[in-house]
ZAMARGU-4260 file (C-alpha; in steps of 0.2 Angstrom, whole numbers, plus 5000, padded with zeros to 4 digits):
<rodrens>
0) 4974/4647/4950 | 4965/4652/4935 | 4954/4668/4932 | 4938/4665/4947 | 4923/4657/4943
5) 4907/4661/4949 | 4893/4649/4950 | 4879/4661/4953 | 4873/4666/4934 | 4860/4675/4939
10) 4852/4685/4954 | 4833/4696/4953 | 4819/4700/4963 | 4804/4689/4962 | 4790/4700/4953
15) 4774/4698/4960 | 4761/4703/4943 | 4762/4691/4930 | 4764/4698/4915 | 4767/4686/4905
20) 4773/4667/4905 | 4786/4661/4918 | 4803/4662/4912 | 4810/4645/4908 | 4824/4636/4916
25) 4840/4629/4906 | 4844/4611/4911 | 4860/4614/4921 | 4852/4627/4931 | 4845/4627/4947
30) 4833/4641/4953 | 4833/4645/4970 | 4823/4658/4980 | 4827/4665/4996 | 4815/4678/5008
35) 4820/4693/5014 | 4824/4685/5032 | 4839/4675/5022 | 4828/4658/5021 | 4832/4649/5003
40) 4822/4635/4997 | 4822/4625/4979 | 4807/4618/4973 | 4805/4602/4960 | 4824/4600/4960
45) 4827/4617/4955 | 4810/4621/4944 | 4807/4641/4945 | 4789/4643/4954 | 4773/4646/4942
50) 4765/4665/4938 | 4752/4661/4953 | 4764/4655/4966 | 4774/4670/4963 | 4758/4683/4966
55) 4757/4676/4985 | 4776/4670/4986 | 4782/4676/5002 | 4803/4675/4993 | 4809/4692/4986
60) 4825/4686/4977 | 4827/4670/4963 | 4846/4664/4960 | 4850/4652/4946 | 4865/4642/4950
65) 4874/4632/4936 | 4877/4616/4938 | 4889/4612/4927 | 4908/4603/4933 | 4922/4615/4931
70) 4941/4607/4927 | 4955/4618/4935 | 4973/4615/4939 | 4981/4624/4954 | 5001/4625/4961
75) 5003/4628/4978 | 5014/4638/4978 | 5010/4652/4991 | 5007/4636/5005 | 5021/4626/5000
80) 5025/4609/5004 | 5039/4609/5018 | 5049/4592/5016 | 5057/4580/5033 | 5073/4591/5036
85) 5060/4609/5036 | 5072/4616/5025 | 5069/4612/5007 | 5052/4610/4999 | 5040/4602/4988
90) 5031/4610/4973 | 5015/4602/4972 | 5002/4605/4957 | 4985/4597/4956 | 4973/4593/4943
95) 4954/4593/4948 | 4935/4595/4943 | 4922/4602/4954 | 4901/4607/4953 | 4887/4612/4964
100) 4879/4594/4971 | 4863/4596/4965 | 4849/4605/4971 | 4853/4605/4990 | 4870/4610/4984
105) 4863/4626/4976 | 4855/4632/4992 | 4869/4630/5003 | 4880/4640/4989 | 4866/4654/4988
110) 4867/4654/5007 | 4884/4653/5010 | 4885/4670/4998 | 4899/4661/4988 | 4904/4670/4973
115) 4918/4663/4967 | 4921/4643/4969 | 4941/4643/4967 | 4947/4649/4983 | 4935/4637/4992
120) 4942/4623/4981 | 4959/4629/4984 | 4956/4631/5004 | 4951/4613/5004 | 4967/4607/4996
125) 4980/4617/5008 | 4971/4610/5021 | 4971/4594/5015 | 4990/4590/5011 | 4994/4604/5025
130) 5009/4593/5034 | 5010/4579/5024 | 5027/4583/5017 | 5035/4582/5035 | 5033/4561/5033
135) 5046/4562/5017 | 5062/4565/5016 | 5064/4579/4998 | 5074/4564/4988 | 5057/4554/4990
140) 5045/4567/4979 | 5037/4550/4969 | 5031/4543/4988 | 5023/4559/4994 | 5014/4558/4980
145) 5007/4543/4979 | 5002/4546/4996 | 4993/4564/4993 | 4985/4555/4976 | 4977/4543/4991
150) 4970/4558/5001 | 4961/4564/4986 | 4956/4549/4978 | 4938/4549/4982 | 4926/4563/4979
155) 4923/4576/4994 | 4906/4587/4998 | 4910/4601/5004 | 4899/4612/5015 | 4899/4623/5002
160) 4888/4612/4991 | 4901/4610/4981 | 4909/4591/4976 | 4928/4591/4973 | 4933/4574/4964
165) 4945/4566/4952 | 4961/4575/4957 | 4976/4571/4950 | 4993/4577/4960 | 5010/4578/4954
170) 5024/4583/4966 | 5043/4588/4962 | 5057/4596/4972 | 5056/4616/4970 | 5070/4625/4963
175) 5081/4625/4978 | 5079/4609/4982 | 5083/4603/4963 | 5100/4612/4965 | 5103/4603/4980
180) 5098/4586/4974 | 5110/4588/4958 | 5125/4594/4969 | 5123/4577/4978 | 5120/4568/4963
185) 5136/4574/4956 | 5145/4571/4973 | 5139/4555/4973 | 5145/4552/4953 | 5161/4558/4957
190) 5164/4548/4971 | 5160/4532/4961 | 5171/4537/4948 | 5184/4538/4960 | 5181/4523/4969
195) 5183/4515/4951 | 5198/4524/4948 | 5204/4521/4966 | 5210/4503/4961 | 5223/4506/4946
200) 5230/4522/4952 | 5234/4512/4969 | 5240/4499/4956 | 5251/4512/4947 | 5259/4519/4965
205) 5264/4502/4972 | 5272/4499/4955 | 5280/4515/4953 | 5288/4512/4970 | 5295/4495/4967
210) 5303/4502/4951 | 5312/4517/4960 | 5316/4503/4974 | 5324/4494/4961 | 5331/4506/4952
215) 5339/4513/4970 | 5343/4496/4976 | 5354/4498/4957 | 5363/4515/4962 | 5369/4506/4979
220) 5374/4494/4970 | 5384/4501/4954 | 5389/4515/4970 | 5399/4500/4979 | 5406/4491/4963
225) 5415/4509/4961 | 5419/4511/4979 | 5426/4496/4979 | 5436/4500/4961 | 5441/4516/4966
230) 5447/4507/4986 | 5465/4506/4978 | 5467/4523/4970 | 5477/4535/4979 | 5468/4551/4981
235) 5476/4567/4975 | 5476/4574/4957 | 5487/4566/4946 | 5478/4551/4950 | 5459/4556/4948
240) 5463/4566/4932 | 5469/4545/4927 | 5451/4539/4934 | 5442/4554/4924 | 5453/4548/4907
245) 5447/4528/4913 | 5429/4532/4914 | 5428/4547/4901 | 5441/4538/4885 | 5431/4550/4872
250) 5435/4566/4882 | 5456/4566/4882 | 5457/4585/4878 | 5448/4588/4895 | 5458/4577/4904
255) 5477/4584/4896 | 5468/4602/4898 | 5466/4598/4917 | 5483/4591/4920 | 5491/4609/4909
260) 5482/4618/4924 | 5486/4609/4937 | 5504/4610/4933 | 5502/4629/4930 | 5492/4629/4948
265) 5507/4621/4956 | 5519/4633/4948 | 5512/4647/4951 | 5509/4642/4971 | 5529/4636/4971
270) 5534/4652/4964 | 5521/4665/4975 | 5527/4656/4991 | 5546/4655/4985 | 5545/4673/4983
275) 5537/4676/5001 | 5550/4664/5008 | 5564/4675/5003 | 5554/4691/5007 | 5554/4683/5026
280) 5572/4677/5026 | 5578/4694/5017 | 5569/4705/5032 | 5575/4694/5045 | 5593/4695/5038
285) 5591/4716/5037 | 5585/4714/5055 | 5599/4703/5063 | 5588/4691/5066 | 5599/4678/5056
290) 5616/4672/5061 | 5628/4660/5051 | 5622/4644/5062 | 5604/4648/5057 | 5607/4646/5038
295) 5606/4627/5038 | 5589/4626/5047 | 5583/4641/5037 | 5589/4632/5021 | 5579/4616/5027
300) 5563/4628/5030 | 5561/4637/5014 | 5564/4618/5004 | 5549/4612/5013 | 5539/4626/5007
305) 5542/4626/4990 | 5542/4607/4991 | 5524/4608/4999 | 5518/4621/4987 | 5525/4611/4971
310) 5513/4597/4978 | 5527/4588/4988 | 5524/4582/5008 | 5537/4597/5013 | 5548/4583/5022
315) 5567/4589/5022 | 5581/4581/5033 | 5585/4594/5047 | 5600/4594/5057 | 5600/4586/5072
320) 5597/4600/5084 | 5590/4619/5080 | 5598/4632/5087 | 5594/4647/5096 | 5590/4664/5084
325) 5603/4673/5094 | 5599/4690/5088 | 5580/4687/5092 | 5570/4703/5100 | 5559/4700/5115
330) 5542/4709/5108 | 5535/4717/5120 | 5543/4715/5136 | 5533/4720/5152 | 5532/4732/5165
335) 5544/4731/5178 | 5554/4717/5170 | 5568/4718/5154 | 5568/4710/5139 | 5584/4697/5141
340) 5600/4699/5140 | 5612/4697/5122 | 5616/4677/5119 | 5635/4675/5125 | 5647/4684/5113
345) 5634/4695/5104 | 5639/4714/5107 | 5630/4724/5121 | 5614/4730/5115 | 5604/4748/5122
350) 5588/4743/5125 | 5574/4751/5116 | 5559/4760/5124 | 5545/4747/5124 | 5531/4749/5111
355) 5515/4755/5118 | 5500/4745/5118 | 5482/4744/5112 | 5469/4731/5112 | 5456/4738/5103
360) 5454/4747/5089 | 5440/4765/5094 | 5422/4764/5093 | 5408/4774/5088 | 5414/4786/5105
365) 5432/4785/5100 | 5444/4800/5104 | 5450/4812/5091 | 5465/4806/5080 | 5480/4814/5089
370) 5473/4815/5107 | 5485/4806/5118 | 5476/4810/5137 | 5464/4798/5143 | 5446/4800/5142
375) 5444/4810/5127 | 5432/4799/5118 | 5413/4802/5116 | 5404/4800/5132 | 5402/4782/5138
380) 5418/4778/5130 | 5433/4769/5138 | 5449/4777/5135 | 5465/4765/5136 | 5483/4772/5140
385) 5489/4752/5136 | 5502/4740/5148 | 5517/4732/5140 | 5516/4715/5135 | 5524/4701/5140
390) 5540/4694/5129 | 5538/4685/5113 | 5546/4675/5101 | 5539/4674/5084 | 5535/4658/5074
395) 5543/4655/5058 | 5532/4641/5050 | 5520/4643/5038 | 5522/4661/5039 | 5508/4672/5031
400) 5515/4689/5023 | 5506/4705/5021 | 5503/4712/5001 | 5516/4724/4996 | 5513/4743/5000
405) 5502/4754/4988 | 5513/4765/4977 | 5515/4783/4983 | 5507/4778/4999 | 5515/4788/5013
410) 5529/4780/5022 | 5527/4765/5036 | 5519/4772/5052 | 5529/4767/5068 | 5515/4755/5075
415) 5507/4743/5065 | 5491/4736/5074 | 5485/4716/5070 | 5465/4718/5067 | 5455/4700/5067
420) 5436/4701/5063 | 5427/4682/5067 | 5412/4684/5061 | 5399/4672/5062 | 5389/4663/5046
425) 5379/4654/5053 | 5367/4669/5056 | 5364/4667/5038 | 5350/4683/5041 | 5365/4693/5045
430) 5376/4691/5033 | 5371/4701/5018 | 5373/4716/5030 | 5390/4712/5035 | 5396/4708/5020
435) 5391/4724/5015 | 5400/4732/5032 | 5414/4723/5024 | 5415/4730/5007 | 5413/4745/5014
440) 5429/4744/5026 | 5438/4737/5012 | 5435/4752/5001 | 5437/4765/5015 | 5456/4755/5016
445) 5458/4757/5000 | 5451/4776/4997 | 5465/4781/5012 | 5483/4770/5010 | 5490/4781/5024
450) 5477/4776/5034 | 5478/4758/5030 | 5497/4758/5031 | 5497/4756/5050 | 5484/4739/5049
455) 5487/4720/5046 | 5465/4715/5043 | 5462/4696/5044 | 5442/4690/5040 | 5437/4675/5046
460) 5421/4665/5044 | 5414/4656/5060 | 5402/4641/5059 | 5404/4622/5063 | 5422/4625/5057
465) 5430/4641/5054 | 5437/4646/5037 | 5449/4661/5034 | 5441/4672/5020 | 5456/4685/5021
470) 5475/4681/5027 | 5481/4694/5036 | 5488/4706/5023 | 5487/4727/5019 | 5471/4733/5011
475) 5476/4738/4994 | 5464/4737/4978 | 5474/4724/4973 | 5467/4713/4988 | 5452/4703/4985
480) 5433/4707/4998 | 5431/4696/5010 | 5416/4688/5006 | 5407/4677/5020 | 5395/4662/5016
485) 5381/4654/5025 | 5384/4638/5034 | 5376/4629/5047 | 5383/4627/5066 | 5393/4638/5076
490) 5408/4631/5086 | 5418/4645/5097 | 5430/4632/5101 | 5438/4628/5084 | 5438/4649/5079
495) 5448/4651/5096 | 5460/4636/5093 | 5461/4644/5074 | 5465/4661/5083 | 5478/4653/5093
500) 5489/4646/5078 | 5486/4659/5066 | 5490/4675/5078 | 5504/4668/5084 | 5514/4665/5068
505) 5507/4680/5062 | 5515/4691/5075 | 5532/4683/5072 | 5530/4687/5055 | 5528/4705/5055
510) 5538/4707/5067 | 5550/4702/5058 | 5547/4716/5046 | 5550/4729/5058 | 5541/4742/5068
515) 5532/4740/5083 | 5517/4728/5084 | 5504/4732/5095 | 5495/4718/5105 | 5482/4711/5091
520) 5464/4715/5093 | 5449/4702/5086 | 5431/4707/5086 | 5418/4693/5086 | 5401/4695/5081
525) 5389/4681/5085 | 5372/4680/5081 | 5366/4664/5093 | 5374/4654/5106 | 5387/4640/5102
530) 5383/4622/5099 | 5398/4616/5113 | 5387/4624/5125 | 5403/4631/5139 | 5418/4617/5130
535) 5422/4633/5124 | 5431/4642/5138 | 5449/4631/5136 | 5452/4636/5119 | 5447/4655/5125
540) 5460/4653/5139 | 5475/4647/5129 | 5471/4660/5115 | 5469/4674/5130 | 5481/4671/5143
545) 5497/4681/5143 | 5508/4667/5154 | 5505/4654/5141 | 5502/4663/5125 | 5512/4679/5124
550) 5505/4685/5110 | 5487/4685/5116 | 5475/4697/5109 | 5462/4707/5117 | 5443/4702/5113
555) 5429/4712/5108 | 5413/4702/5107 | 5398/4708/5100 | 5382/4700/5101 | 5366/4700/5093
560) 5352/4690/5087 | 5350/4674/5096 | 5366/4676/5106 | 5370/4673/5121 | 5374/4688/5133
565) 5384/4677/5146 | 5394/4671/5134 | 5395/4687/5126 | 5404/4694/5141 | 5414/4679/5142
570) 5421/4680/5127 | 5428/4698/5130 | 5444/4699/5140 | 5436/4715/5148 | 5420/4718/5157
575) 5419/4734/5146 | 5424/4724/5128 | 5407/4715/5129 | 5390/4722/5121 | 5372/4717/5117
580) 5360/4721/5106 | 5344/4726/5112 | 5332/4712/5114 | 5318/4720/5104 | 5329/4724/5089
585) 5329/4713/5075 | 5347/4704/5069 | 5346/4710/5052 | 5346/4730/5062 | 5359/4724/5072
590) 5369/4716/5060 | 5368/4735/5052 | 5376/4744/5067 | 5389/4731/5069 | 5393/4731/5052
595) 5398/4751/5054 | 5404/4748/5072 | 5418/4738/5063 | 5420/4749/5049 | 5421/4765/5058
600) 5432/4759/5073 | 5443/4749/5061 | 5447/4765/5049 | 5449/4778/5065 | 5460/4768/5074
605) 5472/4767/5056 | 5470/4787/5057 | 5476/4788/5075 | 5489/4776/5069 | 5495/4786/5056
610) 5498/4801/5066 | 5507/4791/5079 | 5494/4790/5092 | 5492/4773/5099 | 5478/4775/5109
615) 5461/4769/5106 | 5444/4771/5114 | 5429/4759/5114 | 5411/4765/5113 | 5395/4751/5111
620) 5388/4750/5093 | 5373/4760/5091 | 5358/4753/5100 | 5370/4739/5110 | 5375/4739/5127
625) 5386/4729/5139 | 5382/4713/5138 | 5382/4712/5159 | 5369/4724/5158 | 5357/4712/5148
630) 5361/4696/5161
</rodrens>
């Protein structure tokens, strides 16, 4: 709305002494007279009275309305419009003209006491298109108003006196509303370019996929040709450095360069196990443990080896039969029984006191280097004063030698303890802790070689297969860190058939290097149960029992993770050798305390060795406890 108009010009009393002529009336006004009791009258369409009809006039007041037509426009702004969903709404803004209606107009204004005609007008149009937005949806501004141009069309008296006519209404969304109209038309454009491009990209994706099937359908094929190709070849180097030449002509350095180093490879490998051969043969010669009859099988061993490590099938003619090592030692023999007699014709022999015993090397509880009583461990530990063992013969094939003696170490203890860790890496969250453990043990070994004098450490790496990461040797600084990898699956079956074959002929070995060898000890750390479900308990048996496998170890299993805790105790080949992780504690905290449980029993037990004590206790790792406790 505009600034108010007020129709009224003019409002006086009515005088009642002529004095002069009647004042005139201007052609669009109309004079109106009203009595004190608020009765209005007009006379001669608006004529102001005469000087005489004034004197007795019973009217005290004159008005002069104007009669003129007033244009305005007005936005309703403060009574908005509300659209169908009541949400969004419509801004409305009308164009219109009003005036007084005459002289009957003029006296319903003067008695209605109107002073200004907008807010009248403006009342009227509110309440005109009050609810007529609620039929149209806010997309369909252009039909509400046509349809509020329809309710206005024809003039209107109001009871005012006032005549609104020729209005003119234009509607459009509000600001609000516009925002949400453009959002949809934009969706809606966007979708419609889409559909558009809907068709060749779909186009482009059905032919991209019959080119890679083509071009895969390709690979299979040139895959087989080769296959096929290659069906006759005999697989082993010489004959794939040929192929390499055959598909690679302009590359001949490469392929001469790969044959220089396979030769060296196999040179070097013939002379590193020549030289062990003779290092075994040469101990068991210092030992007695070779007689003149033995030289011809002996001879036939050592050609297989270097004929297998000079790339060779190791196939040599043996004599027909293989005679007895008559000057062979029983290792071990056990209580209440004696080792066997000499072989008929040998000299009488004084039998030896036999070797202590200890399956395990101390834990976190272990007892003081140098205690020899029982029970002298930490609290909670298990103090062993060991058995003997049953008798053994050692295995000569394929015999794995430990690494030569630091220099200035002191000199050999007289025990030498067989330490296996299988370690699982499948627990692929584990493994940067252990291999860490493992570093760690390794330069402990290496800080102390009196200490690591007395040890034979073998790693190996349990999964779906298990793979050795270190032979059995002495820590030295000249021996490489076990290193473990990740790999999937867990099979306790092939580590314990692995165990089997390996400790065996590594018991024979040093053995026949002298000393006394106690009963080996292998740790076993698993993070989750094993994919053969129980398959596993045979290969357990054979590498545990004593009657069938005399040089059976003792097991230590240590579970944590996802592992199982019957198996756990299983798997130990005492009640007491089996320990759990809490079930709260993460594997990677767990892998932690393993980790020093091995490096700290490992390295006190080579101290205990070392001054001649062969005892050992075994404590759980820090946090664990037996695994029957966590059934």
């Amino acid at each position: 709305m505009s600034d108010p108009v007020s129709l009224i010009v003019s409002r006086e009393p009515v005088p009642r002494v002529a004095v002069g002529p009647t004042k005139a009336k201007d052609p669009h006004l109309a004079v109106v007279y009203a009595t004190a009791s608020g009765e209005v009258d007009c006379f001669d369409g608006g004529r102001p009275m005469t000087a005489s009809q004034q004197v007795f006039s019973r009217y005290r007041t004159r008005y002069e309305v104007d009669l003129r037509p007033r244009s305005r426009t007005a936005v309703l702004g403060r009574n908005p419009v509300v659209s169908q969903d009541g949400v969004h709404a419509f801004e409305v803004k009308v164009d219109f003209s009003f005036r007084v209606d005459g002289s009957e107009g003029a006296k319903n204004l003067v008695r209605a006491g109107i002073d200004d005609a907008l807010p009248v007008v403006h009342g009227y149009l509110v309440r005109r298109f009050h609810g007529a937005g609620q039929r149209f949806a806010i997309e369909r501004s252009f039909e509400l108003q046509h349809h509020l141009n329809q309710l206005c069309a024809q003039p209107i008296v109001l009871a005012e006196g006032l005549v609104v006519y020729d209005c003119q209404v234009s509607v459009r969304p509000d600001a609000k509303s516009l925002t949400y109209l453009e959002s949809l038309i934009d969706a809606g454009r966007r979708e419609t370019l889409g559909q558009a491009d809907h068709t060749p990209d779909l186009g482009n994706v059905v032919r991209q996929g019959e080119l890679e099937a083509k071009q895969q359908e390709l690979r299979i094929e040139q895959a087989a040709r080769q296959a096929e190709a290659l069906r006759g070849v005999p697989i082993d180097s010489e004959s794939l450095i040929r192929q390499y030449m055959n598909t690679h002509p302009e590359d001949a350095a490469g392929a001469f360069e790969m044959l220089r180093k396979l030769e060296e490879a196999r040179f070097a490998t013939a002379e590193l196990q020549n030289q062990r051969a003779l290092e075994l043969f040469q101990a068991m010669a210092d030992k007695n443990l070779v007689q003149a009859g033995d030289l011809e099988v002996m001879r036939h061993l050592l050609n297989g080896v270097v004929m297998r490590a000079a790339g060779g099938d190791g196939t040599a003619a043996l004599p027909a039969a293989t005679p007895q090592l008559p000057g062979a030692r029983p290792w071990d023999a056990p209580v209440g029984r004696l080792a066997p007699g000499p072989a008929a014709g040998a000299p009488p022999r004084t039998p030896s006191p036999p070797p202590p015993y200890a399956p395990g090397p101390p834990g976190p509880g272990a007892a003081a280097p140098g205690s020899t009583a029982p029970g002298t461990g930490a609290p909670g530990a298990t103090a062993y004063a060991p058995p003997y063992a049953p008798p053994y013969t050692p295995t000569l094939t394929q015999p794995v030698h430990p690494g030569p003696a630091p220099v200035g170490t002191s000199p050999t203890p007289a025990y030498t303890a067989l330490i296996y860790l299988a370690l699982d890496e499948s627990a692929k969250d584990c493994l940067a802790e252990l291999n860490r453990g493992l570093s760690d043990l390794h330069a402990a070994l290496c800080a102390a070689p009196e200490v690591s004098a007395g040890l034979r450490l073998s790693v190996l790496g349990m999964a779906a297969t298990s793979e050795p990461r270190l032979q059995l040797a002495t820590v030295t600084p000249a021996a490489a860190t076990p290193l473990l990898t990740a790999r999937p699956g867990l099979s306790y079956t092939h580590a314990f058939q692995q165990l089997r074959t390996v400790v065996g002929q590594d018991v024979g070995v040093v053995k026949a290097q002298g000393g006394q060898v106690l009963r080996p000890i292998v740790y076993v750390v698993s993070g989750r149960a094993p994919d053969e479900g129980g398959g596993w308990r045979d290969a357990h048996r054979a590498l545990t029992d004593v009657e069938t496998n005399p040089a059976a170890p003792h097991v230590i299993a240590l579970g944590l993770g996802q592992a199982d805790p019957f198996a756990i105790r299983a798997v130990a080949t005492r009640p007491e050798f089996g320990f759990m992780a809490p079930p709260h504690q993460d594997a990677v905290s767990a892998a932690h305390s393993c980790a020093a449980f091995l490096r700290d029993g490992v390295v006190g037990y080579g101290r205990r060795l070392a001054s001649g004590d062969p005892q050992f206790s075994v404590g759980p790792p820090d946090g664990f406890r037996l695994a029957e406790d966590a059934y």
